[in-house]
MITI-706794 format. One record per residue (C-alpha): x, y, z. Coordinates in steps of 0.25 Angstrom, whole numbers, padded with zeros to 4 digits, always signed. Layout:
BEGIN
XYZ...
***
This chain:
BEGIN
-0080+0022-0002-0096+0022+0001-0093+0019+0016-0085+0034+0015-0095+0040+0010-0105+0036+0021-0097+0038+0031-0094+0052+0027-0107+0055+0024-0111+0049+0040-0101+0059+0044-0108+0070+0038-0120+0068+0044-0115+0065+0059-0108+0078+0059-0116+0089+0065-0113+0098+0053-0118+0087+0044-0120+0095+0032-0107+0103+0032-0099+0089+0033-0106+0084+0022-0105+0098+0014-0091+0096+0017-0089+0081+0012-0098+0084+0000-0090+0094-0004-0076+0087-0001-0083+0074-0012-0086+0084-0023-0072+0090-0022-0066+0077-0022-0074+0073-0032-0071+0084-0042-0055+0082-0040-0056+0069-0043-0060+0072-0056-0053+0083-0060-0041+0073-0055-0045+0063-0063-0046+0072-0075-0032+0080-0073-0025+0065-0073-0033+0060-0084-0027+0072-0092-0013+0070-0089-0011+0055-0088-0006+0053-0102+0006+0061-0099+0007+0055-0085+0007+0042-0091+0016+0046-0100+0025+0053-0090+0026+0038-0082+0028+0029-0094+0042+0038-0097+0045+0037-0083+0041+0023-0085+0051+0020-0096+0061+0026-0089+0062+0015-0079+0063+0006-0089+0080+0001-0089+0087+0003-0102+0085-0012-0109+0084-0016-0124+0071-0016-0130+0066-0029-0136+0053-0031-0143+0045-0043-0136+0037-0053-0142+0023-0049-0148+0012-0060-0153+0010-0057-0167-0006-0055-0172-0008-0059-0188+0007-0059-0191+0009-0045-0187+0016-0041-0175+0010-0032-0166+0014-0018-0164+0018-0019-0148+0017-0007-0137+0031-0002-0132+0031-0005-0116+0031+0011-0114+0018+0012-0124+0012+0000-0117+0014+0006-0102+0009+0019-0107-0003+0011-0113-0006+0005-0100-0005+0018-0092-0019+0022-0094-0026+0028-0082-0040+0033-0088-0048+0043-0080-0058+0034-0073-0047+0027-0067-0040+0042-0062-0053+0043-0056-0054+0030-0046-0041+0034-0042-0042+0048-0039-0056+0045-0032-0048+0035-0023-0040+0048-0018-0051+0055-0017-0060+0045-0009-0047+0046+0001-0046+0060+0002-0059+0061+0006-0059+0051+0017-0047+0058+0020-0057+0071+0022-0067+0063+0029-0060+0060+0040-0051+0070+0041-0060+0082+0041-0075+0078+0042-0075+0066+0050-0067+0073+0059-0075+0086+0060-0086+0077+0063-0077+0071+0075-0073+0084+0082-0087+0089+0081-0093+0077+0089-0081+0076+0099-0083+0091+0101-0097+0087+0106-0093+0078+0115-0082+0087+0121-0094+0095+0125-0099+0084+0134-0086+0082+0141-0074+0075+0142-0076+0062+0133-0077+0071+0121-0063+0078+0125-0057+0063+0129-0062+0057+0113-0054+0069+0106-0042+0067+0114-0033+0059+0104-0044+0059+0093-0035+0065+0084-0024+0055+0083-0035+0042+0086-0041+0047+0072-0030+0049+0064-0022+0038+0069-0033+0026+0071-0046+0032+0068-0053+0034+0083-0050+0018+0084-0064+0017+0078-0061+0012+0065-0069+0001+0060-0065-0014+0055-0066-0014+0041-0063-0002+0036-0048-0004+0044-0046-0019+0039-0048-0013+0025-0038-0001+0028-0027-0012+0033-0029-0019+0022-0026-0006+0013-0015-0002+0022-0009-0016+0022-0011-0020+0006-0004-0007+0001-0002-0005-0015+0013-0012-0011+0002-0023-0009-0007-0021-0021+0006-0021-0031+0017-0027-0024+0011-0040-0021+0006-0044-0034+0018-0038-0039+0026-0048-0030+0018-0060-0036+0021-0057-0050+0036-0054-0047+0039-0065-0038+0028-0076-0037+0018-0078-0027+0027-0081-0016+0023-0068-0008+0008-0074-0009+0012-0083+0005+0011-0068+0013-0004-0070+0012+0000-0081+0022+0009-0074+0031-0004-0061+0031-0011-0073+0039-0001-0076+0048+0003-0060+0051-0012-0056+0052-0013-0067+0066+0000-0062+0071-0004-0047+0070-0016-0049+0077-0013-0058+0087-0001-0052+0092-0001-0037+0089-0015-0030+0085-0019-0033+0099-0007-0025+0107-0011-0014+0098-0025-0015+0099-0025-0016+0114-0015-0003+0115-0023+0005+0107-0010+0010+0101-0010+0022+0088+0005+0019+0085+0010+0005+0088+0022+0008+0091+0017+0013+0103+0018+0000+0108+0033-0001+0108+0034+0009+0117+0024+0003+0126+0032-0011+0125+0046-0005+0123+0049+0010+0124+0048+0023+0116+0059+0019+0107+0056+0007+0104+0042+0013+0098+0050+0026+0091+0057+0014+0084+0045+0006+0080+0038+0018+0076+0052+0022+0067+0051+0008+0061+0036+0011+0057+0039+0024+0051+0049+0020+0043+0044+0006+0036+0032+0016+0033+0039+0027+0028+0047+0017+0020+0032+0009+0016+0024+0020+0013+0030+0025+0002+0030+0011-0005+0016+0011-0003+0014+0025-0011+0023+0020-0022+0017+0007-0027+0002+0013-0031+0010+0023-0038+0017+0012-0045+0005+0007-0051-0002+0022-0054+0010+0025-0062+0008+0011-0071-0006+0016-0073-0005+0030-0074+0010+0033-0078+0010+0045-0068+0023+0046-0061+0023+0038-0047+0028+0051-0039+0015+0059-0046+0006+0049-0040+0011+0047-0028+0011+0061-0021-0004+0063-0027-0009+0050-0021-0002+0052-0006-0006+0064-0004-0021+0060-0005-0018+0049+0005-0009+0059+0014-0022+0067+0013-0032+0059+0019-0023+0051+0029-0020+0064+0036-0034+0068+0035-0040+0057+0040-0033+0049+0049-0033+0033+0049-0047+0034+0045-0044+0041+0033-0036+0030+0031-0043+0017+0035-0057+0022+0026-0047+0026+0013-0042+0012+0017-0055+0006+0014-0058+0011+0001-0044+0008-0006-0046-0005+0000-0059-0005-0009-0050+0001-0020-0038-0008-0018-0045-0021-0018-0055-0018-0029-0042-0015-0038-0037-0026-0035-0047-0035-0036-0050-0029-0050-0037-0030-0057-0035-0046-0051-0050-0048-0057-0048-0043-0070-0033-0050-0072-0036-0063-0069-0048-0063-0080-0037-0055-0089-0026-0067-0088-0036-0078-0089-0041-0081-0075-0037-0086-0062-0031-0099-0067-0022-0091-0078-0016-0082-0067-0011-0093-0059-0005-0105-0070+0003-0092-0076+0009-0089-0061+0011-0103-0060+0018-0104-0074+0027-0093-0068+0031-0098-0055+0023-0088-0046+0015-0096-0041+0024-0102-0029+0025-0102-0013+0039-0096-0004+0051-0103-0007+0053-0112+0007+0069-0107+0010+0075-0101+0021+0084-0092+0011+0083-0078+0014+0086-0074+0002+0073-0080-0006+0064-0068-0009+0051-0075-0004+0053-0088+0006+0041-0095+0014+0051-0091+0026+0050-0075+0023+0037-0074+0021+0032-0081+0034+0041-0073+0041+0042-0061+0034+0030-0059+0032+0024-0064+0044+0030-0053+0051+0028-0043+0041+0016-0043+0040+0014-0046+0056+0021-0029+0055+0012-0025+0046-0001-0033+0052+0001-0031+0065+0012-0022+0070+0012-0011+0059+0005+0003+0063-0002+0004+0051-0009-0009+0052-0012-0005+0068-0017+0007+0065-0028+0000+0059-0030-0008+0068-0031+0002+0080-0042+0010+0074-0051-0001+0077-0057-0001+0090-0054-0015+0097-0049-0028+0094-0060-0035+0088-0060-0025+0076-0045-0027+0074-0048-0043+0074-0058-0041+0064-0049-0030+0055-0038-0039+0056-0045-0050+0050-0051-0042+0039-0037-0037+0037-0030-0048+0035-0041-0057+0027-0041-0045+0019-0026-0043+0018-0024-0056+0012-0035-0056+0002-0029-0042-0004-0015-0049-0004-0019-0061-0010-0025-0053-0022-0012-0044-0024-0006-0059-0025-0015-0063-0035-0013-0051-0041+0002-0053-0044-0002-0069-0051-0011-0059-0059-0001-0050-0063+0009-0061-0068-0004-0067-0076-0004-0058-0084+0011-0053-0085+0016-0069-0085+0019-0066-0101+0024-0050-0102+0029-0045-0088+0028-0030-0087+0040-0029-0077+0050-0035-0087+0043-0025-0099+0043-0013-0089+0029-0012-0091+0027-0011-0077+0041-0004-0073+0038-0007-0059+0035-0022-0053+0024-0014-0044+0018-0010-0056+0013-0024-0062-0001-0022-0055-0003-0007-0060+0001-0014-0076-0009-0024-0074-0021-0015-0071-0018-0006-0083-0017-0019-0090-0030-0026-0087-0037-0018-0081-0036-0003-0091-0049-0004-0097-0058-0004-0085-0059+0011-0081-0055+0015-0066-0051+0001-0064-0033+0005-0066-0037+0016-0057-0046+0009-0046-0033+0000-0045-0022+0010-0043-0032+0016-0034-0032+0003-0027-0017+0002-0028-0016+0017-0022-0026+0013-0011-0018+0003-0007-0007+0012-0005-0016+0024+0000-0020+0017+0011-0005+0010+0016-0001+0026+0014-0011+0032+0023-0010+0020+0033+0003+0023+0034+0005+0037+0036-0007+0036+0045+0001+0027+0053+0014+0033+0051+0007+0045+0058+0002+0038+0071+0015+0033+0072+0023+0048+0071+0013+0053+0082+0012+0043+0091+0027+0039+0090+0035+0050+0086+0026+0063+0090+0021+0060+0103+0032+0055+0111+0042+0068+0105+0029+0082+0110+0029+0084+0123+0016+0088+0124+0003+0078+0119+0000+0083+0105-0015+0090+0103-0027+0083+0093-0021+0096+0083-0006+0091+0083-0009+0077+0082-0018+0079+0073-0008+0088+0065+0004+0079+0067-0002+0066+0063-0007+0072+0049+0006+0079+0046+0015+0065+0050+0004+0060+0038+0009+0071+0028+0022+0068+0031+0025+0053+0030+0016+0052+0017+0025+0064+0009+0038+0058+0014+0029+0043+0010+0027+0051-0007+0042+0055-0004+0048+0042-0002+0043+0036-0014+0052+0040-0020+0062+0031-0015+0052+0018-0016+0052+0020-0030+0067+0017-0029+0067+0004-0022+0065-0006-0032+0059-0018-0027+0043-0021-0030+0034-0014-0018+0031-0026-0009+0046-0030-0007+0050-0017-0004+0039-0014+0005+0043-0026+0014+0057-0024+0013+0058-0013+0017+0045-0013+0028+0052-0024+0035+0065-0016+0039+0055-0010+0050+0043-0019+0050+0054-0030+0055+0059-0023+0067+0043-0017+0071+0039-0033+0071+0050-0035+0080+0046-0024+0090+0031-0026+0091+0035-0043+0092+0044-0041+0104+0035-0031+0111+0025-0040+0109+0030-0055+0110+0043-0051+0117+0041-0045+0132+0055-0048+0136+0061-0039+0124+0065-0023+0130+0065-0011+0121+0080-0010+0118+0078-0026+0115+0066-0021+0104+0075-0010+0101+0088-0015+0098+0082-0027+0090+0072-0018+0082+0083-0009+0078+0091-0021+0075+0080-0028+0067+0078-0014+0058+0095-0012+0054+0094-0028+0050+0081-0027+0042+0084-0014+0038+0099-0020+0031+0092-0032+0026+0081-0025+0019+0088-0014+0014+0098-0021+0009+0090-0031+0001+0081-0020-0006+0096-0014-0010+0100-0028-0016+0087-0028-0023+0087-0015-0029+0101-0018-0033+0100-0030-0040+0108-0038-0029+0096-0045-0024+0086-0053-0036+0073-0059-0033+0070-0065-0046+0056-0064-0050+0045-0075-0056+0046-0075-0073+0041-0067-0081+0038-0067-0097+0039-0056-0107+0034-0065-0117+0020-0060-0120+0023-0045-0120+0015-0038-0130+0024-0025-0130+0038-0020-0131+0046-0018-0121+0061-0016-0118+0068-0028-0113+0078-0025-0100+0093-0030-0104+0092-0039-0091+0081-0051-0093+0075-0053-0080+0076-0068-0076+0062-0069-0075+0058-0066-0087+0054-0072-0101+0060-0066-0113+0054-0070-0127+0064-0070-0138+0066-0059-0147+0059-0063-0161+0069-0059-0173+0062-0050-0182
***
C-alpha cells in the first residue's frame, strides 16, 4: 500500500502541473476517506437486521428432518441449557465495525488505484508524449498503439515482482483459498499430490510455450493460431476462451460471497453487485496496471489472512502434532489410490495426467496468465517471474491444504455440515474465522477482505483479458477501417462493463450447481481448456497437423468433453453419481440441531439418552 502512495506522490511531482495533480489526488483521498466511514457506519447500523435477514434465509435451506437433541456434557449434575443451531449461527454472525472498515478500506484502496492510472497517470502520459510530438516523428510513432499497449499489457514495462505477485492473485482465486482446504476436509488429502504436478506444469510451460509468445510479442494469444493455422481456427480458440471464462468468472464472484454471508448474514446477491462494481471500476479505469498493482496488495491481504487464521487454530486445537494424529485417526492422511478405474474420484493416474495438463492450460497456454507475462519486457524477466510465480504458487497452496487438516482439528468431534451450521461446504473456512478468531477486532474482516481479494483480482484479470481477446479477435478482423486511440479505447472499457454485469448475472446459476467450488470449477473448465491444450500442442509440437486437421479434432475434443463433463455434474447433482466422503463425528456437539431423516454414511451418531 506504501509503495502506492509513493508512486502516486512521484507522479505529482514529475507532472508539469505538479500542484494541480496533487490538489487533485489530495482531494480524491479525503473523499475516499469520508465514504468509507460513513459506509462503515450505515452497515454497522443495519447489520442486525441483515444478519437477521440471512440466518431465515439460512434456515430455509435447511431440508424438512426430525429434530433430535444431541448430547451435552453435564457440569455439577445440571444439564446445560444448549444454543438452537439457528441461535448459534446468528451468535457467530458478528461483523463489528472495525472489521467493516478493513474491508471497505480494501475497496477503497482499489478504487483509488483505479483513479491513478486511469486519469492521473495518464494525464501525466499525454502531456509528456505531446512534448515530444513537438520534436517530431518519434513522439507521433510512441502514441500510435498506446492506448490498447496500456490497457491490454501495461506499455510491456511492467516490472518483476509486482506481476509474479499479480499471477499469483489471478492464479489462487477465492475458489482456491476455500475450496481447497474445503476438499481436504471433505475428502482427505489426496488432492495435496497437485503440489507435485504444479512442479512439473511450471517446466513445461516454460520450456515449451512462454517462449513462442514472448518472441511474438503477441496481446491475444490466439493470434497465434492464425499465424500457425488460419483465421478460424483462432475465432474458435478465442470462442473456447470466452466461454470457459464466462462460465469461470462467475464461480469466482460466488465463493467470497459464500464466506461474507457466513460472517455477516447479508444475502449473497446484496454483496455481490456492490463488491463487482468496485472492481468493474478500476479495471476499466485502469487498464492491466490497475490490475497488477490492486494484485499486489490483495496478495498482501490474502496471505496475511491466511497466515493468521492457520496461526491461531493450530495453538486453538492443541499444536501442530494434535492437527495431524486427529487427521490420521480419521483416515485423511493418505496418498492417490494406484488404479486405473476411471471411476475413482482421485487416482495417481488422474492427477498426473489431469492435472499435468491442466495446469500446463492455465501456466502456460491460458491468456490471463500470458498476459502477465507480456507485460514484461524480455525473456529474462519472464524466467525470473516465473520462478517467483510458481515458488510462490505452491507455498499458498500448500497452506490452503494445511488449512483443510486445520479445519477437521477442530470439527473431528461436531461437524458443522451434518449440523447445517455451515449450510454450505464452501463455508467451513468463513465458520472457522468467526469461531476462533471473533474476539480480535478487524481480523474476520482482514480475512474476508483477503478471500474478496483473491477473487477481486481473478475477476479483473479476467475481464481485462476477456477484453484484449474481444478487440483483437472478434473487433478487428469484422471494421473495415483501423480503429482510432478514442474507439479503441472506448471499446475495450465497454467490452469490461459488459462481461462483468453478465459475470454478477450468472450467479445466479452457480448458486444452482451443487457441487463444492473447486470441482465445479475444473469440471466445467476442462470442457474448453481440453480442446485449447490440444490446439496450442499440435501447432507447436505437430507441424505435419493442417487447419482442418486442428479443426475437426478440436471441435471433436469439445462435443466429447463437453457430454462427459456435463453429464457427470448431472449424475452428481441428482444423486446418481456418490463420492462418499471421510467420517465425521456429531459427538461433541454442544448445541441442538435438527438431525436429517437420511444418516450420512460418514457420520457418527451418538445415541439418544432416555430422559
Amino acid at each position: 500500500m506504501s509503495t502506492t502512495v509513493e508512486v502516486l506522490g512521484l507522479g505529482a511531482e514529475s507532472s508539469p502541473t505538479g500542484s494541480s495533480s496533487t490538489t487533485a489526488a489530495t482531494t480524491i483521498s479525503s473523499t475516499v476517506a469520508n465514504a468509507i466511514v460513513k459506509t462503515a457506519a450505515i452497515i454497522s447500523s443495519t447489520v442486525s437486521t441483515s444478519s437477521t435477514t440471512g440466518a431465515s434465509s439460512t434456515t430455509t435451506a435447511t431440508p424438512s428432518s426430525t429434530p433430535s437433541p444431541t448430547h451435552t456434557p453435564t457440569q455439577s449434575g445440571n444439564a446445560e441449557e444448549k444454543l438452537s443451531v439457528k441461535d448459534l449461527s446468528q451468535a457467530l454472525q458478528h461483523f463489528g465495525v472495525v472489521d467493516y472498515f478493513v474491508f471497505v478500506l480494501m475497496l477503497a484502496v482499489c478504487a483509488v488505484i483505479g483513479v491513478y492510472f486511469g486519469f492521473i497517470e495518464k494525464k501525466q502520459k499525454q502531456k509528456k508524449l505531446a512534448g515530444k510530438d513537438g520534436a517530431g516523428a518519434a513522439g507521433i510513432e510512441e502514441r500510435r498503439g498506446s492506448e490498447a499497449l496500456d490497457y491490454l499489457v501495461g506499455g510491456r514495462q511492467m516490472k518483476v515482482f509486482p506481476v509474479a505477485l499479480s499471477l499469483v492473485a489471478s492464479f489462487v482465486s477465492g475458489i482456491s483459498l476455500l475450496g481447497t482446504s474445503t476438499e481436504i476436509y471433505v475428502y482427505g488429502t489426496q488432492y495435496a499430490f497437485i503440489l507435485v504436478t504444479l512442479a512439473f506444469s511450471g517446466a513445461i510451460s516454460w520450456y515449451i510455450f512462454l517462449p513462442v509468445f514472448c518472441n511474438l510479442q503477441l496481446t491475444s494469444t490466439y493470434e497465434y493460431f492464425e499465424l500457425r493455422f488460419n483465421k478460424s481456427v483462432r475465432l474458435l480458440g478465442s470462442a473456447f476462451f470466452t466461454g470457459a471464462n464466462l462460465i469461470w468468472l462467475p464461480i469466482v464472484i460466488y465463493v467470497p460471497a459464500l464466506a461474507f454471508n457466513q460472517v455477516t448474514g447479508i444475502n449473497v446477491h446484496v454483496i455481490t453487485p456492490i463488491v463487482c462494481l468496485v472492481c468493474i471500476f478500476y479495471t476499466t479505469a485502469g487498464g492491466l496496471k490497475a490490475v497488477v498493482w490492486t494484485d499486489v496488495i490483495q496478495t498482501v491481504v490474502m496471505v496475511g489472512a491466511i497466515f493468521f487464521v492457520i496461526i491461531k487454530g493450530t495453538i486453538d486445537v492443541g499444536g501442530l502434532g494434535v492437527v495431524i494424529q486427529r487427521n490420521l485417526d480419521s483416515g485423511r492422511l493418505e496418498w492417490p489410490e494406484l488404479t486405473l478405474d476411471p471411476k475413482v474420484r482421485m487416482s495417481m493416474l488422474a492427477l498426473l495426467v489431469g492435472n499435468v495438463a491442466h495446469n500446463s492450460y492455465n501456466l502456460g497456454c491460458n491468456q490471463i496468465i500470458i498476459q502477465r507475462y507480456l507485460s514484461l519486457p524480455g525473456l529474462k524477466e519472464m524466467a525470473q517471474t516465473s520462478f517467483l510465480f510458481i515458488f510462490g504458487l505452491v507455498v499458498l497452496m500448500a497452506v490452503c491444504l494445511y488449512n483443510g487438516l486445520l479445519l477437521y482439528a477442530t470439527y473431528y468431534d461436531c461437524d458443522p455440515l451434518t449440523t447445517q451450521l455451515a449450510v454450505a461446504k464452501d463455508q467451513l473456512v468463513p465458520l472457522l474465522v468467526v469461531q476462533s478468531l471473533s474476539s480480535f477486532p478487524g481480523v474476520p474482516g482482514m480475512f474476508v477482505a483477503g478471500v474478496f481479494s483473491a477473487a477481486l483480482s481473478s475477476l479483473s484479470t479476467g475481464l481485462n483479458s476477456l477484453a484484449a481477446v474481444f478487440l483483437e479477435d472478434y473487433i478487428k478482423p469484422l471494421v473495415k477501417k483501423p480503429l482510432t486511440e478514442h474507439q479503441i479505447a472506448v471499446t475495450m472499457r465497454l467490452c469490461t462493463v459488459i462481461i462483468g454485469v453478465l459475470s454478477v448475472a450468472l450467479v445466479f446459476v452457480v448458486e444452482q450447481m451443487g457441487s463444492h467450488v473447486i470441482q465445479l470449477s475444473m469440471t466445467i473448465g476442462s470442457i474448453a481448456q481440453g480442446p485449447l491444450l490440444a490446439l496450442f500442442v499440435m501447432g507447436l509440437l505437430c507441424p505435419s497437423i493442417n487447419s482442418k486437421s486442428a479443426m475437426v479434432g478440436s471441435i471433436g475434443s469439445f462435443l466429447f468433453m463437453g457430454w462427459l463433463c456435463l453429464t457427470a455434474q448431472l449424475a452428481i447433482n441428482s444423486g446418481e453419481m456418490h463420492f462418499e466422503g471421510k467420517p465425521v463425528s456429531i459427538e461433541g456437539c454442544d448445541y441442538e440441531f435438527e438431525r436429517p431423516l437420511a444418516t450420512p454414511a460418514n457420520a457418527t451418531i451418538p445415541s439418544i439418552e432416555s430422559a
